[in-house]
ZABA-184498 format. One line per 3 residues: number of its first residue (from 0); for each residue x, y, z of N, C-alpha, C. Coordinates in pm, 1 decimal, padded with zeros to 6 digits. Layout:
N
NUM> X:Y:Z:X:Y:Z:X:Y:Z  ...
This chain:
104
0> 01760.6:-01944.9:04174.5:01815.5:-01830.5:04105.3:01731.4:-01794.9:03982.9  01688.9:-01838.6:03880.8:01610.8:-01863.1:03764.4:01468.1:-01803.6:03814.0  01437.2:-01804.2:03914.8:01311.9:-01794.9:04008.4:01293.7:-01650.5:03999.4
3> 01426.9:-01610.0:04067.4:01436.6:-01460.8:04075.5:01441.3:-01361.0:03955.9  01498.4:-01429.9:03879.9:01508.1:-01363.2:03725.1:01394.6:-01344.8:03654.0  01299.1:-01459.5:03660.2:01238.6:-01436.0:03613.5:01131.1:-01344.0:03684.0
6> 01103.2:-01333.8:03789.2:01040.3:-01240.9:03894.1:01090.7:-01115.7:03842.7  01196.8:-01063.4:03809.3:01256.2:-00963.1:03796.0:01207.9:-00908.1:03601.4  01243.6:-00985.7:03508.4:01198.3:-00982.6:03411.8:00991.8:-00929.4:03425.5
9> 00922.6:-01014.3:03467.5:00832.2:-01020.5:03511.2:00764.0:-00890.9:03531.7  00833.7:-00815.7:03663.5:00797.9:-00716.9:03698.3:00916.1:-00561.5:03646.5  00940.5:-00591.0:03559.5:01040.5:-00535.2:03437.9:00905.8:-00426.4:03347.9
12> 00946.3:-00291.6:03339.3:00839.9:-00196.1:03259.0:00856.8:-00242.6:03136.9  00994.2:-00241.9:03109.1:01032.2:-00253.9:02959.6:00936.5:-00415.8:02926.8  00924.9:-00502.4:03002.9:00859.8:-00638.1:02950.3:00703.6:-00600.5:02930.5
15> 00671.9:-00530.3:03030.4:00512.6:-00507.4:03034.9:00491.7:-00445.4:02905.4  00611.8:-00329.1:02868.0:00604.1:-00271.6:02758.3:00594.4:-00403.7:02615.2  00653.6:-00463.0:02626.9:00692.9:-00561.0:02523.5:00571.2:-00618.9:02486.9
18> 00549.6:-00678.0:02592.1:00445.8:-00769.5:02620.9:00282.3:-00731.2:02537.3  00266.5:-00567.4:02593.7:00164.7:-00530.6:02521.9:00157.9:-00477.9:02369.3  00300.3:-00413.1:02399.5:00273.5:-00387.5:02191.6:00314.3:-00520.3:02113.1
21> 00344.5:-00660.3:02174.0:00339.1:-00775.1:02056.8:00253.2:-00802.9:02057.1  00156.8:-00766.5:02149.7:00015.8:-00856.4:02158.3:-00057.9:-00764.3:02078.0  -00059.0:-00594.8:02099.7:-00131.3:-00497.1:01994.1:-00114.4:-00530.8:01879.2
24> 00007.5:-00567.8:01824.4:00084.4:-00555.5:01695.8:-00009.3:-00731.4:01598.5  00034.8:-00806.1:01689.0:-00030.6:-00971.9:01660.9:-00163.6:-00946.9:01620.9  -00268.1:-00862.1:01728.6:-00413.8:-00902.8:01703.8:-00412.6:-00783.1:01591.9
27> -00391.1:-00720.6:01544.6:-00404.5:-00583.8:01476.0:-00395.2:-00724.8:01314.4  -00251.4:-00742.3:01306.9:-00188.5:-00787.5:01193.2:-00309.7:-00949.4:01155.0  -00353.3:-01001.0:01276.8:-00466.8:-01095.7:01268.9:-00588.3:-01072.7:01186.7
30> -00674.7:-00960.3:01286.4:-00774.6:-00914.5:01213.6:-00770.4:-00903.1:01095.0  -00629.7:-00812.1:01067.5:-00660.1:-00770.3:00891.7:-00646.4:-00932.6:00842.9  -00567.4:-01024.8:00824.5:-00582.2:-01147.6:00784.6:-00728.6:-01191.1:00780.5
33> -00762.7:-01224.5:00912.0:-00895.1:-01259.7:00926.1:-01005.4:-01190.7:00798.3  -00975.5:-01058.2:00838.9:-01051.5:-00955.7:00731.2:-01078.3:-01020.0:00591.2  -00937.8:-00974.5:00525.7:-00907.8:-01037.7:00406.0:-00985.2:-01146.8:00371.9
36> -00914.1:-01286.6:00465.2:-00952.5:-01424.6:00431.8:-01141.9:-01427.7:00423.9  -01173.9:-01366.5:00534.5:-01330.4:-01377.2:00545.3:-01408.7:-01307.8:00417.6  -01349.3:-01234.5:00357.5:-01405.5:-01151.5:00275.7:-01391.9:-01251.7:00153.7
39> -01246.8:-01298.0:00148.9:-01220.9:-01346.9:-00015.7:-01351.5:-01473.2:-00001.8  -01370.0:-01568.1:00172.8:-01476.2:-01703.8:00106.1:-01645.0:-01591.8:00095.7  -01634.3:-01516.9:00171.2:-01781.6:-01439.6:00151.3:-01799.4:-01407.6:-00032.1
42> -01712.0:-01382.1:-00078.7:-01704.7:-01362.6:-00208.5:-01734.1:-01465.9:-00275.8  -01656.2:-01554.1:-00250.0:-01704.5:-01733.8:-00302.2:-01848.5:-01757.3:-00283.8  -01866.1:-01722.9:-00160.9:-02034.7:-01753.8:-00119.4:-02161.8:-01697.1:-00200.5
45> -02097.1:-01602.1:-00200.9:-02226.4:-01472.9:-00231.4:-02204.4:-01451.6:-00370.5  -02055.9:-01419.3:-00449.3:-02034.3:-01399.7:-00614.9:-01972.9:-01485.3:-00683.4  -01987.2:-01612.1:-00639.6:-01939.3:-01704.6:-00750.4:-01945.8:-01693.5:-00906.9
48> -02016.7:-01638.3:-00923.4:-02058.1:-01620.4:-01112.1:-01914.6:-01473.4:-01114.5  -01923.2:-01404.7:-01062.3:-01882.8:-01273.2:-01086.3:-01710.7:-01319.7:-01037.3  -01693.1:-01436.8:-00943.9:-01522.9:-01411.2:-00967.1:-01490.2:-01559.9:-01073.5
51> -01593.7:-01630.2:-01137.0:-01568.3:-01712.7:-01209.1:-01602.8:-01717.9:-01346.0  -01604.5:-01524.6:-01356.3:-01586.5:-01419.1:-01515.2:-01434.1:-01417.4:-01525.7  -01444.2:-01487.2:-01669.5:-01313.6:-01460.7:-01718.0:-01216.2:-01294.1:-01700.2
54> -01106.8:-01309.2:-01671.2:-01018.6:-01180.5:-01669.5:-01088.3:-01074.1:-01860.1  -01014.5:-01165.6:-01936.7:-01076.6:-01098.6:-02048.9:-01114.9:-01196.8:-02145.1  -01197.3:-01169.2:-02271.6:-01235.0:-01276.6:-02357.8:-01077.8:-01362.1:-02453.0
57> -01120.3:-01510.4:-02436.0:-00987.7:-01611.1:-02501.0:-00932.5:-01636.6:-02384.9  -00961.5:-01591.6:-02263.5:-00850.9:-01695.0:-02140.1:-00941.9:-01752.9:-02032.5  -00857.8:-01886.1:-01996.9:-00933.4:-01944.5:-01885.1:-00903.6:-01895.5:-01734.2
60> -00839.6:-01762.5:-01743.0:-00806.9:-01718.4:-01592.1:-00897.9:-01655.8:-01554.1  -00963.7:-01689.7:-01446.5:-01097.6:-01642.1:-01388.9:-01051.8:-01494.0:-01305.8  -01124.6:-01403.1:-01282.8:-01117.7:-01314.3:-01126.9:-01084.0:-01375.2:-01013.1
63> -01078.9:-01491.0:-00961.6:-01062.2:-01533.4:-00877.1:-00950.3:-01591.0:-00846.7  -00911.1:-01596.2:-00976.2:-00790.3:-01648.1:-00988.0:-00654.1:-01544.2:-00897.7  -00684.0:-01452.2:-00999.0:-00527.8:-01344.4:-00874.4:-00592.4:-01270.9:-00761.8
66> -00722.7:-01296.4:-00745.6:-00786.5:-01263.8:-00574.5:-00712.9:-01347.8:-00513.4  -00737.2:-01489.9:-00529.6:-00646.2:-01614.4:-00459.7:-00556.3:-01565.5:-00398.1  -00462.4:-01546.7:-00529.6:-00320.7:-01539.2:-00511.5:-00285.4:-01428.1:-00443.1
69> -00360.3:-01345.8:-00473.1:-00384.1:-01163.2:-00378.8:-00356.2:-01230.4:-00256.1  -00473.2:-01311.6:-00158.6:-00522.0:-01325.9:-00010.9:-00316.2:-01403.8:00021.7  -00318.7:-01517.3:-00044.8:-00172.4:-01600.4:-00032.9:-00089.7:-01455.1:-00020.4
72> -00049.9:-01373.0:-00087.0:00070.6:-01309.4:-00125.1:00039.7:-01181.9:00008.5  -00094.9:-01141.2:00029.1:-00093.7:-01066.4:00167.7:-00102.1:-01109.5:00267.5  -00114.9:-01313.9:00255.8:-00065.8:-01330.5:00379.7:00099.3:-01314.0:00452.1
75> 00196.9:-01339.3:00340.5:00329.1:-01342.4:00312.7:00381.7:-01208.7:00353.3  00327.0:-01092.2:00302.8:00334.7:-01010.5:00354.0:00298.0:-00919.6:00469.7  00207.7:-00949.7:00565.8:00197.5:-00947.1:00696.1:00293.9:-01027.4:00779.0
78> 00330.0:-01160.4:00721.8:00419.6:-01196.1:00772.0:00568.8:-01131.9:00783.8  00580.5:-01107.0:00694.5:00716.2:-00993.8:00689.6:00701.9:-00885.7:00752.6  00597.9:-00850.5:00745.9:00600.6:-00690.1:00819.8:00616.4:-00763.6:01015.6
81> 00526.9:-00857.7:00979.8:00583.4:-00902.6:01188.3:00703.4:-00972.8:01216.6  00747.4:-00995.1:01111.9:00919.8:-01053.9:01149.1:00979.1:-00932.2:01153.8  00961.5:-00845.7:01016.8:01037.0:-00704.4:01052.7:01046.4:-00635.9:01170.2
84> 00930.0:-00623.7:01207.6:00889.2:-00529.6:01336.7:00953.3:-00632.2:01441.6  00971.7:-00749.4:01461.2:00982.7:-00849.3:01532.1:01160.0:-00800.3:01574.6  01234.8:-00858.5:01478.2:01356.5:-00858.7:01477.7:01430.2:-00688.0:01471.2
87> 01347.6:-00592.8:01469.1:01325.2:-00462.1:01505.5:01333.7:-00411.8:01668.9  01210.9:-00352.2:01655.4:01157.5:-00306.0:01791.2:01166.5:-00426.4:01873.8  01087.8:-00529.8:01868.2:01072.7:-00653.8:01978.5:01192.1:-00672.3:02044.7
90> 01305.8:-00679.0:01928.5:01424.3:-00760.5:01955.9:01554.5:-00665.7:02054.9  01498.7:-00506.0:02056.5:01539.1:-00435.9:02123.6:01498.4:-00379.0:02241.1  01343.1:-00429.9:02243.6:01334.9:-00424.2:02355.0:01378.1:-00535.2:02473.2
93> 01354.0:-00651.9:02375.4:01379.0:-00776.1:02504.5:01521.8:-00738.7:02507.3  01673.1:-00672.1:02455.9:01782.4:-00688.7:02486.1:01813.0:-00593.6:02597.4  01707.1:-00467.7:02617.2:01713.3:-00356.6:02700.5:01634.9:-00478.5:02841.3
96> 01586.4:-00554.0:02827.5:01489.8:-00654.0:02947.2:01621.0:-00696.7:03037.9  01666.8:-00806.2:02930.9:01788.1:-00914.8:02970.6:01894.4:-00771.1:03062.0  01946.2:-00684.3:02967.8:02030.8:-00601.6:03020.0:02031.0:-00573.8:03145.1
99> 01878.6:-00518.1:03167.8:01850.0:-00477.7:03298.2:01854.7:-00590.9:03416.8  01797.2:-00684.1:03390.2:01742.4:-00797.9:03488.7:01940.4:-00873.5:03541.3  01992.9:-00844.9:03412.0:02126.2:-00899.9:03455.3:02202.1:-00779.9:03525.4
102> 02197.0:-00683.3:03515.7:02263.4:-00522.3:03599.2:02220.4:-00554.8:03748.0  02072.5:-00590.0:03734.1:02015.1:-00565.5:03926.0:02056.9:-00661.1:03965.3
């Protein structure tokens, strides 16, 4: 029985549908991560002097300092935006899936 369901799910539009915009949505929301992250160590690599200039004269907080915290805090927030979208769209489509696969 389980066999069939899932055969049915499987060959389900609404799943194919699913299927491809989490995977659009994942590598999209990746890249930019990737982006980001690759850029902030290329920066390390290439401008070390320039993000390890003080913010302003009298403090020890470097430029690099809230870049850091920049890359951390937009990772946090990509994350939210794919739970959002997740528990959103995703979560309505798989209930329109189940619906169907249990109707036929």
């Amino acid at each position: 029985m389980n066999d069939d369901i899932y055969q049915r799910i499987e060959s389900n539009a609404h799943f194919k549908e699913l299927v491809t915009k989490r995977q659009r949505f994942a590598v999209m929301l990746s890249l930019l991560m990737l982006f980001v992250y690759v850029g902030f160590i290329l920066l390390i690599a290439f401008a070390p002097a320039w993000l390890g200039t003080p913010l302003h004269s009298g403090t020890t907080v470097t430029r690099g300092i809230p870049i850091g915290i920049g890359v951390i805090v937009f990772s946090f927030i990509l994350t939210g935006i794919y739970v959002w979208r997740a528990n959103g769209e995703f979560d309505r489509l798989n209930r329109e899936i189940l619906d169907e696969v249990k109707v036929s």
